[in-house]
C-alpha positions as a printed Julia matrix, in Angstrom:
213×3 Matrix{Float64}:
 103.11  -38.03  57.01
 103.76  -38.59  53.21
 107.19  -37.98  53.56
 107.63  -40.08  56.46
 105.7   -43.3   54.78
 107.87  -42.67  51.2
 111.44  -42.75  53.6
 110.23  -45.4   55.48
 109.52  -47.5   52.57
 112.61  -46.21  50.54
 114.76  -47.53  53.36
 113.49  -50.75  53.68
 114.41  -50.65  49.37
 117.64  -49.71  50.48
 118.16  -52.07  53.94
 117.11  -54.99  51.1
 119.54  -54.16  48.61
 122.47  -53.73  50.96
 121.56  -56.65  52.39
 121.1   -58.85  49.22
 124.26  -57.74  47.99
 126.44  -58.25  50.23
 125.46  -61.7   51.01
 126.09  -62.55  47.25
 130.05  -61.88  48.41
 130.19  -62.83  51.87
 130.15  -59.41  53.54
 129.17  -59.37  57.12
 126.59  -57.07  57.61
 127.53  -56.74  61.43
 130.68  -55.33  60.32
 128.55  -52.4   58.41
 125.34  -51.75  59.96
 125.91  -47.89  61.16
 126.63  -47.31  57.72
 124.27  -49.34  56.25
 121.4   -47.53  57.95
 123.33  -44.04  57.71
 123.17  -44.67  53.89
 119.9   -46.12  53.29
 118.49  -43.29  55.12
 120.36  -40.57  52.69
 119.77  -42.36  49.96
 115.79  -42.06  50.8
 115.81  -38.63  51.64
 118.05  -37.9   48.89
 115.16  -39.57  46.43
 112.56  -37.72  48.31
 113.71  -34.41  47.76
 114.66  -35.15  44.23
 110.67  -36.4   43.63
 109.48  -33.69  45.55
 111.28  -30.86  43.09
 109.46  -32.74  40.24
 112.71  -33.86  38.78
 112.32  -36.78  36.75
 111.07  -39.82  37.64
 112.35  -42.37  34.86
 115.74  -41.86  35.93
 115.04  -42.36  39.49
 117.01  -45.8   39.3
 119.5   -44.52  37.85
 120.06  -41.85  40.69
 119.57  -44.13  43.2
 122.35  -46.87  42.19
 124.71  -44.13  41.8
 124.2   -42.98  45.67
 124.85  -46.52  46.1
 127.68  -46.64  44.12
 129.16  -42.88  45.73
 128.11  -44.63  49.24
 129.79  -48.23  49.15
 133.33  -45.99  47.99
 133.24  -43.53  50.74
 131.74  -44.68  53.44
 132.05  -48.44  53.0
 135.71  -48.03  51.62
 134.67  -50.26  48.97
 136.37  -50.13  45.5
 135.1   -48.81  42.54
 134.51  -52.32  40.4
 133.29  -54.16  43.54
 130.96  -51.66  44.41
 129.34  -51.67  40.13
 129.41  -55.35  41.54
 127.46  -55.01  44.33
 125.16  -52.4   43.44
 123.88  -54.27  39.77
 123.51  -57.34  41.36
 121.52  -56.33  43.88
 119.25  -53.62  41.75
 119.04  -56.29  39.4
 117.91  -58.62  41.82
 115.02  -55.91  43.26
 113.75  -55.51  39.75
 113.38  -59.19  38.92
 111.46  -59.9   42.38
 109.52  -57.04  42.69
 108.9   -57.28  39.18
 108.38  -61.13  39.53
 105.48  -60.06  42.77
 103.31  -57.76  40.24
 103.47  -60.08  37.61
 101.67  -62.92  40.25
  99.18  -60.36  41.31
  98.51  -59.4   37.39
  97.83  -62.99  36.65
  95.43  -63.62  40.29
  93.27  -60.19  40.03
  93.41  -60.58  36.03
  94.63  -56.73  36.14
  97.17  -55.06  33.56
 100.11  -53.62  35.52
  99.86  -49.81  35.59
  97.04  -50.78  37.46
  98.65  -52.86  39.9
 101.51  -50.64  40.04
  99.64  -47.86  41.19
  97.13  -49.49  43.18
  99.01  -52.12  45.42
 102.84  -50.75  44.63
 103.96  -50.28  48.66
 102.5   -54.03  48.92
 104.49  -54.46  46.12
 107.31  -53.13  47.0
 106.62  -54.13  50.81
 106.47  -58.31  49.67
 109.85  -57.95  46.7
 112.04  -56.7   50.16
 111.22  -59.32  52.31
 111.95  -62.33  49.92
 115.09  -60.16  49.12
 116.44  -60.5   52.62
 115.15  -64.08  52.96
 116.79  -65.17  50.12
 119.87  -63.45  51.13
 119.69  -65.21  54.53
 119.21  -68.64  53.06
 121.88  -68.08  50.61
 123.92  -66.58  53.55
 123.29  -70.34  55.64
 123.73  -72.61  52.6
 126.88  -70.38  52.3
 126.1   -69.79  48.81
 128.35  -66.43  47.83
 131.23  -65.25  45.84
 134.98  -64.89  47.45
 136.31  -62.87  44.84
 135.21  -59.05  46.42
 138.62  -57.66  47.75
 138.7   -55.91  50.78
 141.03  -52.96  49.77
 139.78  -49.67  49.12
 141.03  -48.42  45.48
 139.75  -46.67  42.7
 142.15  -49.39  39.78
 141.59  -52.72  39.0
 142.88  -54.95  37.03
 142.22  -54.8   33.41
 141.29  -58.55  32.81
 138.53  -60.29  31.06
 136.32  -60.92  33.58
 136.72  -57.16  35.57
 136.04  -55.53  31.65
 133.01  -57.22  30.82
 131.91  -56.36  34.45
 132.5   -52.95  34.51
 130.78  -52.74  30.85
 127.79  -54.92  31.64
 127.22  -52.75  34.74
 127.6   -48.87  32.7
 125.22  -50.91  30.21
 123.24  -51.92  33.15
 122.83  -47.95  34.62
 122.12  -46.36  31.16
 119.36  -48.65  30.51
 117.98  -48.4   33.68
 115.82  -44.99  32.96
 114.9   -46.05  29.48
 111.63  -48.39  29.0
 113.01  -50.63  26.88
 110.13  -53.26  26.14
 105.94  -51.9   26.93
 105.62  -55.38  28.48
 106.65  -56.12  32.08
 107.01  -59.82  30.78
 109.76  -58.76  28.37
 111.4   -56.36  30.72
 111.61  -59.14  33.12
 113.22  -61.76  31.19
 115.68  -59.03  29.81
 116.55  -58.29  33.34
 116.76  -61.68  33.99
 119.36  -62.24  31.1
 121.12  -59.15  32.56
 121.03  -60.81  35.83
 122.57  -64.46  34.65
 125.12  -62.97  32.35
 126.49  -60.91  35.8
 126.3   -64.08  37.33
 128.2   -66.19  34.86
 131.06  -63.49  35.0
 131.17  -64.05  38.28
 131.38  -67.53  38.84
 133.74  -67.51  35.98
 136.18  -65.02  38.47
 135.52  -67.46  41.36
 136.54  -70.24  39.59
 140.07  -68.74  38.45
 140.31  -67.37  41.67
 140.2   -63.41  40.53
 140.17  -61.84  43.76
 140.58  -58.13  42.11
């Protein structure tokens, strides 16, 4: 039963993230759902089994995003840049309101956050993927996205400016992923949050020029 609740709850992680992230670049999840759901559910058992053989946990992220990553190439047919697109935006995004959630519930029950991490983390975790997907969906009907994502399936891109930074911001992004950078969740989150803005910035920076690459 364990097992059941953790994949349950990992694919609803998953079904969030896929669904977050491709709304920032005007995928149509219609277009994807089989292998939306055929992924998130791999990518749960997949982090099951890895927990279960006491592998560990710190890295966790940093497995995850790669399935992600290995997922949105071969069975999205996504390339290689656009899926390090996809996949740090939308773990960035996860981290920032999940991480945003346990901060409001430290501040209301006046609790430090191992605590609240270990005590109401599925709640946690349960709240962050809703607002995910409804912030996706408004951003979806305001038609707030990026049109730079192209729609060919290749391993190269173009060695410009805005694809470097990208690609380095989103190694830099995976590396630090496993490694607790600040003891505070307060300065984790507004390093995230810098993380998250400077992706951003590239971004609209590529939209503007018209990158599609």
């Amino acid at each position: 039963m364990e097992m059941v609740k953790y994949i349950i709850f990992s694919m609803l992680d998953g079904i969030a993230i896929f669904t977050f992230g491709f709304g920032m670049y005007q995928v149509k999840l219609r277009d994807y759902w089989i292998q939306l759901i055929i992924a998130s559910l791999c990518i749960s058992v997949g982090t099951y089994l890895y927990k279960n053989y006491g592998l560990p946990t710190n890295i966790t992220p940093v497995v995850n995003i790669l399935f992600m990553i290995l997922f949105l190439i071969v069975l999205f047919r996504i390339s290689l840049l656009s899926s390090l697109r996809i996949s740090g935006i939308a773990f960035l995004s996860q981290l920032i309101i999940q991480g945003l959630v346990a901060v409001i519930l430290m501040f209301i029950m006046k609790r430090p956050f191992d605590f609240i991490a270990n005590t109401y983390g599925e709640m946690v975790q349960l709240v962050g993927d809703i607002l995910m997907v409804i912030i996706s969906l408004y951003l979806r009907k305001r038609a707030l996205w990026f049109t730079t994502l192209p729609y060919q399936y290749s391993i190269k891109f173009k060695l410009n400016i805005s694809n470097t930074l990208l690609f380095i911001a989103s190694i830099f992004g995976i590396s630090v992923m496993s490694v607790s950078i600040f003891r505070n969740i307060i300065w984790s989150l507004l390093f995230w949050m810098i993380c998250f803005v400077f992706l951003i910035v590239i971004e609209y920076r590529k939209e503007i020029k018209n990158e599609i690459d």
